[in-house]
N, C-alpha and C positions, 0 to 999 in steps of 0.2 A: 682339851683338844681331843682326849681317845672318846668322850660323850657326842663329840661333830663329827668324828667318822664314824662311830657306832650308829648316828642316825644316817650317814652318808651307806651305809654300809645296807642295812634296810631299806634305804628308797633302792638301790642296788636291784636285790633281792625280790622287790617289789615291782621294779617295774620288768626285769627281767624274766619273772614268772609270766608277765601278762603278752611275753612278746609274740608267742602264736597265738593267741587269740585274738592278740589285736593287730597280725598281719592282714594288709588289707584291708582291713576295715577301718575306716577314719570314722571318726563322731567330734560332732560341736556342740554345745549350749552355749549362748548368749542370753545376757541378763544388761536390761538398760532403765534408767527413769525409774531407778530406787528411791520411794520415801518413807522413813521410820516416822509414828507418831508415838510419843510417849508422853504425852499431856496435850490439853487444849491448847497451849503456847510453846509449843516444845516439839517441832516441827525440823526433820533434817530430811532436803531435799537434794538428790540427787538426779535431778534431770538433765540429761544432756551427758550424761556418764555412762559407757559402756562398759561389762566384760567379758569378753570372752574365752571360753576354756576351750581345748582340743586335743585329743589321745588318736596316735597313731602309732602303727606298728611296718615293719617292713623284716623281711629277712635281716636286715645288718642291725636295726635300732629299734627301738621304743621309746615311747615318751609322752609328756603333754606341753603345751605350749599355751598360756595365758597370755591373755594382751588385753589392757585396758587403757580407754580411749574415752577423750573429748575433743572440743573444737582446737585445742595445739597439737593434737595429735597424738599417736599410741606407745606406748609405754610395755614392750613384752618379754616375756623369762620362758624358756624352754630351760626342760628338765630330761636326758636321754639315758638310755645308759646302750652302748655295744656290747663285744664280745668282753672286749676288755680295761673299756672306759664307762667312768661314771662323769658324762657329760652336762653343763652349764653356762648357757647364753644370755648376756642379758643386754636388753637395746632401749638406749635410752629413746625420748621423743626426738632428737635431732637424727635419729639414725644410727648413732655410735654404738658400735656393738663390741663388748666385751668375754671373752670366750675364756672356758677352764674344762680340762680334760683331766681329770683323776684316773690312773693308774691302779686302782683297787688294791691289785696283786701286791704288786711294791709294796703299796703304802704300808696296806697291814704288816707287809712281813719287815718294814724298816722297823714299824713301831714294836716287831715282836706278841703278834696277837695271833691266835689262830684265826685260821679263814675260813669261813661255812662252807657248810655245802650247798653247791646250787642244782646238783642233778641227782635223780632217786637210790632209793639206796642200793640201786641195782649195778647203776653208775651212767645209765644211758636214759636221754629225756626220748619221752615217745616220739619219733619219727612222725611224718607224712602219711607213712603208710601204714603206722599202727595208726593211727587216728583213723583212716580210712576202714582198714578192719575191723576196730571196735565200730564205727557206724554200721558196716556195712551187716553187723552180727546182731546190733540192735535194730535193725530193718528186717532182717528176717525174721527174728522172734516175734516182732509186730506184727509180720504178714503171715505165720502160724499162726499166732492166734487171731485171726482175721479166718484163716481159714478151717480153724476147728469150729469156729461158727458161723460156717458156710458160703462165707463174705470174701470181695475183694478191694482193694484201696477206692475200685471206680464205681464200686456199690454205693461207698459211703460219701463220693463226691452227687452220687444224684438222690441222695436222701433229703427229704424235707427237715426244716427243723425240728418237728415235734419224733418224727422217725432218728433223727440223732441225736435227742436229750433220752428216747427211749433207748438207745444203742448204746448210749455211755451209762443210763443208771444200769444196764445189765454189765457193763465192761466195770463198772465201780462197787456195786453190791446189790442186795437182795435185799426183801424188807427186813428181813432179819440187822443186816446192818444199813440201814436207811439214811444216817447222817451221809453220807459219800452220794447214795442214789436220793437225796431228796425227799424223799418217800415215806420217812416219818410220819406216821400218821396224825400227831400230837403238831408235830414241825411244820407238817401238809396244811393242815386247820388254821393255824397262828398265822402263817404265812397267805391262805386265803380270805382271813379276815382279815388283815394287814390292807390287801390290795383292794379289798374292796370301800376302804376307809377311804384310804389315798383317793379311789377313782370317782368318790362321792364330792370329794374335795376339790375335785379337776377339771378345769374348762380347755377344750381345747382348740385353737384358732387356728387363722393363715395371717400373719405378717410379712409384710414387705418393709426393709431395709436398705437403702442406699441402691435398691434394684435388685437386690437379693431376696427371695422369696423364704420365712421358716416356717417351718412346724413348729408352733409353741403349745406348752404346758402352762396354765396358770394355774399353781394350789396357793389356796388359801385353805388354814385351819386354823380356828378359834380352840381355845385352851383345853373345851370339853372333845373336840376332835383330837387332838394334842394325846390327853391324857386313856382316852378311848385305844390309840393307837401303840401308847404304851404297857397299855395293859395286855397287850396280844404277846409282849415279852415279857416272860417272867423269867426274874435269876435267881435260878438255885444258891442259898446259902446253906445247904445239906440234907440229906436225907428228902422226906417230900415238901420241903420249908422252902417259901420262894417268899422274894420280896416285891410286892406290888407298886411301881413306880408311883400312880398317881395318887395313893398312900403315901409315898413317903414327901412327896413334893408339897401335898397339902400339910404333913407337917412340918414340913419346913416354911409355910407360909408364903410359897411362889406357885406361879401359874405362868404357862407358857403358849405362847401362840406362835403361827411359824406362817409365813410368807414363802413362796419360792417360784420362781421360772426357769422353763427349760426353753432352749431354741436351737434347733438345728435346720440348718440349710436345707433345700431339699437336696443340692447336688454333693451332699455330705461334707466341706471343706468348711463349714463356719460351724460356730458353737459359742452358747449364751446359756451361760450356767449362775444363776443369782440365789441365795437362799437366809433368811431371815427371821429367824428365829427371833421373839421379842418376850424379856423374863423378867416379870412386874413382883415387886417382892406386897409384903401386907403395906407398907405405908404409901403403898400408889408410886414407886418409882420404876419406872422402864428402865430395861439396858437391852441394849439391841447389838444381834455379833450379827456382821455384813459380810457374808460371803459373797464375793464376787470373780466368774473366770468370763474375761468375753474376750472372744476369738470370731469376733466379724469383722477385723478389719482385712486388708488385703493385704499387708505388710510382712506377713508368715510370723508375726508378733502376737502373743496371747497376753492378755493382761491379769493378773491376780492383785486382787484386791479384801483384806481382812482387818477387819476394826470393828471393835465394841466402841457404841458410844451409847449416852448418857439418854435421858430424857428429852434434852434438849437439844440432843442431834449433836452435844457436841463430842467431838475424839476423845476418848480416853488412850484407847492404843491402838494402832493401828501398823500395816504393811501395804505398800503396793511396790509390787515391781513388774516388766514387760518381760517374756521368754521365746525364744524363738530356738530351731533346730535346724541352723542354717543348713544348705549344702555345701560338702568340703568339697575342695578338689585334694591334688595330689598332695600330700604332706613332706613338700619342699625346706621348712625350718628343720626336720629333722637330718642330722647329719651323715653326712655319707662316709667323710673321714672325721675323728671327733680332733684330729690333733692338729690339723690345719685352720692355722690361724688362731690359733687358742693355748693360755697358758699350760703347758704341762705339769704338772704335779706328781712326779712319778716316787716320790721318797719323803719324808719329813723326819725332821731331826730336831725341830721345834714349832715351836706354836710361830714362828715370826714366817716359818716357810709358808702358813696359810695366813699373813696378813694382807697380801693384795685381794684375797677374794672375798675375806670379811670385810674389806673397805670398801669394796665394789657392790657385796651384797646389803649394807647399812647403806651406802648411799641410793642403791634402785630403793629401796624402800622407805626410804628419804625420799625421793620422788615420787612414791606411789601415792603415800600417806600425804604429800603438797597438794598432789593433783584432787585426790578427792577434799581437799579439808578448801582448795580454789573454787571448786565447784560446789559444794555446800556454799561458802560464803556468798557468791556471785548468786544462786539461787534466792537465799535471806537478804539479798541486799535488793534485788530486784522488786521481791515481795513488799520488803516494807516501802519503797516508793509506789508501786500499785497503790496501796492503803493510804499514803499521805494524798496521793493525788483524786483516791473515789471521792 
């Protein structure tokens, strides 16, 4: 039992350090239409499964809230903590929502543990308005040195970009230290014959998509462009000793060729990123890793796509999953009172005082772990009727 409040005890901790940074601000990731490949016949598909994650903050609370969803509906657990509650919601797919507000204070002190510190060792967390002062002392010192050389913030808003890569290699170093300003002369060379590999290698077109117009990139390199290009990087293994990639690859008996596309919209909101590297060892066999991110649809969904496969095109391993960065609105799951409507837990005297919530919490994950193992199966059961019926 003191091991599940010691972790109760850190999400605490944890979420309550993030509660002014994540005042205000809400953020979401959704991830849906997950499929793992781990053999040519060893396929787990997850289409039609959503999850969603979400961290918000407010003066009174903190927290994130998960919800994962198919066609029965969503399955979600917020996790909060207040001033003085380490709060826990959990809703099943009919709606039934099960609540638990932990006491912290209490609790530790029934069980006789000491209780952290949550504020600095000064004993007061920065205010409002120290945060405002330290910004406002780190904006000064920017606009000194802006004007120790001779500049002001609305100089560098109407500088071109070659006058602001010039502006920051002098704000970042001198040839002297050249890694920071680029400037390397050795770094300058490598990095100039790099580009002009690549742009030898480069077609560039206009595509139209679904009525959407891109700028595309098509490089194609064969193994001696491949190895040309790797040779512009040499790594130091000490002193003036560098190891020569297309050396070491020849003895290894592989050669590599690489395929790739780029496409962006003109009106910048889409993106088709494909890259294909193909590494033929001496007895004539391919393996090909598929990189793929494409972001042309209009659904504010990006799809990522990664698999080595074989020769024969077929999977050996692969991932696809869909990502998007919804917009939140207001962050209403998190609680305003943690104790209304929710078990309280303000003392324990044994393990049986936290049995409603470990049976609460084995069963949501009991339902978590059905819904996604319902939806693989209905995926694999779908599939193999496709196949009897081609």
């Amino acid at each position: 039992m003191k091991k599940l409040l010691a972790i109760a005890l850190c999400l605490m901790l944890l979420l309550s350090g993030c509660t002014y940074a994540a005042d205000g601000v809400n953020t979401a990731l959704q991830l849906r239409d997950l499929t793992l490949i781990t053999g040519p016949d060893n396929i787990t598909d997850l289409s039609g499964l959503s999850l969603t994650v979400e961290s918000a903050g407010t003066e009174d609370a903190a927290g994130f809230r998960l919800t994962l969803e198919d066609d029965n509906g969503p399955l979600s657990a917020v996790l909060a903590v207040t001033e003085e509650y380490l709060y826990l919601s959990l809703t099943d797919a009919d709606g039934t929502q099960t609540a638990y507000a932990l006491d912290m204070a209490n609790v530790v002190q029934s069980l006789d543990l000491p209780l952290p510190e949550t504020a600095p060792a000064d004993g007061d967390a920065m205010t409002d308005e120290d945060w405002e002062a330290a910004l406002a002392e780190m904006q000064a010192a920017w606009e000194q040195q802006l004007a120790d050389m001779g500049l002001t913030e609305e100089d560098l808003e109407n500088m071109s970009d070659q006058e602001l890569e010039e502006f920051f290699a002098q704000v970042y170093g001198s040839d002297e230290d050249s890694a920071l300003a680029g400037e390397d002369p050795e770094q300058a060379a490598a990095l100039e014959q790099a580009e002009q590999i690549i742009a030898r290698c480069t077609q560039e077109s206009q595509e139209e998509l679904d009525g959407v117009t891109y700028d595309v990139s098509t490089i194609t390199m064969s193994s001696d462009d491949v190895y040309e290009l790797l040779d512009t990087l040499p790594i130091a293994v000490g002193g003036d000793e560098h190891i020569v990639l297309s050396d070491a690859l020849d003895e290894l008996g592989v050669t590599i060729s690489l395929d790739a596309v780029t496409a962006v919209s003109q009106d910048g909101e889409h993106l088709l990123v494909s890259l294909t590297p193909v590494i033929t060892n001496t007895e004539g066999d391919s393996y090909s890793l598929n990189f793929l991110l494409d972001g042309t649809g209009d659904d504010g969904f990006t799809t990522l796509i990664l698999a080595l496969t074989d020769s024969d095109e077929q999977p050996l391993v692969g991932i696809r999953v869909s990502f998007a960065a919804p917009e939140t609105e207001d962050a209403d799951w998190l609680p305003k009172d943690p104790t209304e409507g929710a078990t309280v837990i303000d003392h324990l005297e044994s393990e049986e005082d936290l049995q409603p919530l470990t049976d609460d919490l084995a069963d949501f994950f009991g339902q978590l772990s059905g819904k996604v193992f319902g939806v693989a199966m209905g995926n694999s059961l779908i599939s193999a009727l496709d196949d009897a019926f081609d």
